[in-house]
C-alpha positions as CSV (number, residue, x, y, z in Angstrom):
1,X,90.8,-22.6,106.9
2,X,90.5,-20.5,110.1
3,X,90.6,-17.0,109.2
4,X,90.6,-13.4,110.7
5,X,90.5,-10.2,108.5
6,X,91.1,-7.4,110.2
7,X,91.5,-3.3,109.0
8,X,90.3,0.0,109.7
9,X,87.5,2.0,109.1
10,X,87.1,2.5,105.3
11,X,89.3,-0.1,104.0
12,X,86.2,-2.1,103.1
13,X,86.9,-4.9,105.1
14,X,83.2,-6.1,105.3
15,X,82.8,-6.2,101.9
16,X,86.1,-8.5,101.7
17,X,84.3,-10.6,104.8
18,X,81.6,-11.8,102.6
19,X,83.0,-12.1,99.1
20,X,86.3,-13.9,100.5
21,X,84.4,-16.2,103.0
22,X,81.7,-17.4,100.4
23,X,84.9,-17.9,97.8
24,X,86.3,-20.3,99.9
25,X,82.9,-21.5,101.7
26,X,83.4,-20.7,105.2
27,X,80.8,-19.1,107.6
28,X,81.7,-15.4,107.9
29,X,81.0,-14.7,111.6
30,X,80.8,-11.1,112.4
31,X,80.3,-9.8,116.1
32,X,77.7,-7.3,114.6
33,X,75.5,-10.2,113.2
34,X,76.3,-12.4,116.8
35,X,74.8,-9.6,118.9
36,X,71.9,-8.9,116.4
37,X,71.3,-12.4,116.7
38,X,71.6,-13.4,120.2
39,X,68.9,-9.8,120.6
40,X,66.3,-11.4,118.6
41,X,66.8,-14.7,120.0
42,X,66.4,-12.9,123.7
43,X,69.5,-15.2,124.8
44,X,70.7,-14.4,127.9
45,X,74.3,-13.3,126.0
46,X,72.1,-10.7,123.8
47,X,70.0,-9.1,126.4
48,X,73.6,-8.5,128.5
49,X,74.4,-7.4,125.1
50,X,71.9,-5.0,124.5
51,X,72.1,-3.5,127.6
52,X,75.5,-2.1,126.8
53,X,74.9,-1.2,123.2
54,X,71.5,0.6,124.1
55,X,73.6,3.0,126.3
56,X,76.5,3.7,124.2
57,X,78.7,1.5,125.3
58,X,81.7,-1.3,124.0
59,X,80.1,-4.8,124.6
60,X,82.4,-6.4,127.7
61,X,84.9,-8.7,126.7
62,X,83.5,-11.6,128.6
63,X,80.0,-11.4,126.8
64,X,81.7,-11.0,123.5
65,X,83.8,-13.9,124.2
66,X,80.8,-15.8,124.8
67,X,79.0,-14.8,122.1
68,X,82.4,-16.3,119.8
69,X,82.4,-19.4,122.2
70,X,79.1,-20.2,121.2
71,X,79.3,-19.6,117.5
72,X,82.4,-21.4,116.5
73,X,80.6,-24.3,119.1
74,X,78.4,-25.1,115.7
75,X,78.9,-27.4,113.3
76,X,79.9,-25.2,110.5
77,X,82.6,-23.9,111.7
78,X,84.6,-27.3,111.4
79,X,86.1,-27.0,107.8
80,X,87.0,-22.9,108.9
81,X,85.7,-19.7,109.1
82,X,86.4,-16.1,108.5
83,X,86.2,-13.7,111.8
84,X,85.2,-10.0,111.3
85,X,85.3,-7.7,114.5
86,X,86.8,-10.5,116.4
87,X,89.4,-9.9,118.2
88,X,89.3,-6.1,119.0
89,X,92.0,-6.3,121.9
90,X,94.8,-8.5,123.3
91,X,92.5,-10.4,125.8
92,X,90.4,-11.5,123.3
93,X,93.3,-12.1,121.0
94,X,94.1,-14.5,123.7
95,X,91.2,-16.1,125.0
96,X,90.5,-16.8,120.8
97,X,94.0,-18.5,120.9
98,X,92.5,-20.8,124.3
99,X,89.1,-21.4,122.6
100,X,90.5,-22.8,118.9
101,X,93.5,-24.6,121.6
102,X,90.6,-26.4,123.2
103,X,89.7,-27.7,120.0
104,X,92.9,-28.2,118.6
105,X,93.3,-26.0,116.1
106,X,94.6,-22.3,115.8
107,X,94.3,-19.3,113.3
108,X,95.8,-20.3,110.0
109,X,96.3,-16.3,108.7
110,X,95.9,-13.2,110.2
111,X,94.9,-10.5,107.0
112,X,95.4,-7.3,108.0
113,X,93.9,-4.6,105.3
114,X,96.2,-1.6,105.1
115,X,95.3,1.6,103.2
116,X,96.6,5.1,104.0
117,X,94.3,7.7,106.1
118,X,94.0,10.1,103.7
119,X,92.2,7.8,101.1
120,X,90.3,6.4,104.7
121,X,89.2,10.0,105.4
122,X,88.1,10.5,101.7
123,X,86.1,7.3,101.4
124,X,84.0,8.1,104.5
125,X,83.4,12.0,104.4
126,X,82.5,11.6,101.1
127,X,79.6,9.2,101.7
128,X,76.1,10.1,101.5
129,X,73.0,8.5,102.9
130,X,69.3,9.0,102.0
131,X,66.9,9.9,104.8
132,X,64.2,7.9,103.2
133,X,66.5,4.8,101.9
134,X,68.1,3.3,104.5
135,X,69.9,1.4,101.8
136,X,70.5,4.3,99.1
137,X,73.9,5.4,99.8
138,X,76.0,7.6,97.3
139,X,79.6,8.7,97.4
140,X,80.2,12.7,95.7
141,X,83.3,11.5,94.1
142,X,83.1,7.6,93.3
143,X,79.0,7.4,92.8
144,X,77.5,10.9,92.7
145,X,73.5,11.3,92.4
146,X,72.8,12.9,89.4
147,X,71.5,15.8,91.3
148,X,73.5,17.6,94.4
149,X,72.0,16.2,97.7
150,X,68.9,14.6,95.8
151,X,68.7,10.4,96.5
152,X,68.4,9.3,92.6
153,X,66.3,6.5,93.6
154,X,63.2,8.2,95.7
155,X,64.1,11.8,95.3
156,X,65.0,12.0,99.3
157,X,67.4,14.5,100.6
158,X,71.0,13.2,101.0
159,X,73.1,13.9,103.9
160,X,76.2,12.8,105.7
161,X,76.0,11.3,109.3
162,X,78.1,12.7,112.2
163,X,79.8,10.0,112.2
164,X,81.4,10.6,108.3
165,X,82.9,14.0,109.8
166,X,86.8,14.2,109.2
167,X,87.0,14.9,112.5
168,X,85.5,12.3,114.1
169,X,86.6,9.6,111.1
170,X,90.6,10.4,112.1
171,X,89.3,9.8,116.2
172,X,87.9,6.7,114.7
173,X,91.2,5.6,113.5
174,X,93.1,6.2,116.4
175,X,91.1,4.2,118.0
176,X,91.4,1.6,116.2
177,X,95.3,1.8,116.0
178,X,95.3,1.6,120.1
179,X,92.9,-1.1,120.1
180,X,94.3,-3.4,117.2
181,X,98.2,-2.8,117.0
182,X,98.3,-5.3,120.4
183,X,96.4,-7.4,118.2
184,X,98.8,-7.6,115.1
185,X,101.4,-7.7,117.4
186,X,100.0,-10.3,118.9
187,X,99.3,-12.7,115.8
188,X,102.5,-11.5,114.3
189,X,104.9,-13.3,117.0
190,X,102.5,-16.3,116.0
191,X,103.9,-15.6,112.6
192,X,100.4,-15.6,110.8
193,X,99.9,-11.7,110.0
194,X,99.9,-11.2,106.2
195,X,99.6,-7.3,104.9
196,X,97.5,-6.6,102.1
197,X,97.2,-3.3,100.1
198,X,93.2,-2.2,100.5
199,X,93.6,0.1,97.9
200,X,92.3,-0.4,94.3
201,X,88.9,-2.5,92.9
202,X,87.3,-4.7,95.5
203,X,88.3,-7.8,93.2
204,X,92.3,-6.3,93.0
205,X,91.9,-6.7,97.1
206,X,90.3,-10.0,96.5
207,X,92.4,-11.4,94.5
208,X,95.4,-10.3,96.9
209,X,93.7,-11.7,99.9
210,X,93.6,-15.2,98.0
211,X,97.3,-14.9,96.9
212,X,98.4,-14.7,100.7
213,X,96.1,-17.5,101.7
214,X,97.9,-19.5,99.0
215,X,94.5,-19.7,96.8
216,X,93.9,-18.6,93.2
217,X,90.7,-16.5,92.6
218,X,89.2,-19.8,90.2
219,X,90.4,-22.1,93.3
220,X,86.6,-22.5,94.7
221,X,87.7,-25.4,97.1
222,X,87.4,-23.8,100.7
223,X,90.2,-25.9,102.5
């Protein structure tokens, strides 16, 4: 099953990447991991790449094409996948369409994650991060530390990054609104696009996503 999962910023989306791809055992490709790979690798596509993210800039659509081409080009990828961060706009939205057309195949759903902004805006500004654990993280409301701005794990000081700001998490979103709404529109004249509530428990979302895909959650087949 050929998959893309797409939502905004704090409707936990990645999370639902992973658990949904390895439920019905399909690579879950994420543009993130391509570039991180195709970096180490020193491939031509991640130094051109790594040029752009090193100076604060979107990756060009022709090198994140590329990077896709190249990736569903594997063997894997025959029984399906799941994309995450893929497509961001309408010309990639299209030159996806021309790259599964080549093969003869096409997107099967398009799952777009809704959740309101307020709930977005409370997710994110409430996160914490510890300056010494990259991989401590703590939410004030959902998964306090048992002391105020104290990591429970190494005793570091929590903070919250820039980028967790209200401010700069509503810019975020409208953002991605101008980027992806060509994008939905797009899939939804193809008649794939499939709205799920991200709101509630990660498996509630789960079990919603597999519903729409026409799976059940103790269906473990993949296609």
């Amino acid at each position: 099953m050929r998959i893309l999962l797409i939502g905004p910023p704090g409707a936990g989306k990645g999370t639902q990447a992973v658990r949904l791809a390895a439920h019905l055992s399909i690579p879950h490709i994420s543009t993130g991991d391509l570039f991180r790979e195709h970096i180490d690798q020193g491939s031509e596509l991640g130094r051109n790449a790594h040029a752009h993210l090193r100076a604060g800039r979107l990756v060009p659509d022709d090198v994140t094409i590329g990077v896709i081409e190249e990736r569903l080009a594997r063997p894997d990828t025959e029984a399906g996948f799941l994309l995450d961060g893929f497509p961001r706009n309408r010309a990639q939205a299209e030159a996806l369409d021309g790259l599964l057309a080549d093969s003869g195949s096409k997107l099967d759903a398009v799952l777009e994650l809704e959740i309101p902004e307020a709930e977005v805006v409370e997710r994110i500004a409430g996160r914490r991060l510890c300056r010494q654990g990259r991989d401590h993280i703590f939410h004030v409301d959902y998964s306090p530390p048992a002391a105020p701005g104290v990591c429970d794990v190494c005793g570091g000081e929590l903070y919250q990054r820039d980028d967790d700001r209200e401010a700069t998490i509503r810019k975020r979103l409208e953002v991605y609104r101008s980027e992806t709404t060509p994008v939905v529109d797009h899939y939804q004249a193809q008649g794939v696009v499939t709205a799920i509530s991200a709101v509630g428990q990660v498996q509630e979302v789960l079990d919603r996503a597999l519903i729409a895909i026409g799976h059940r959650r103790d269906d473990a087949s993949g296609v």
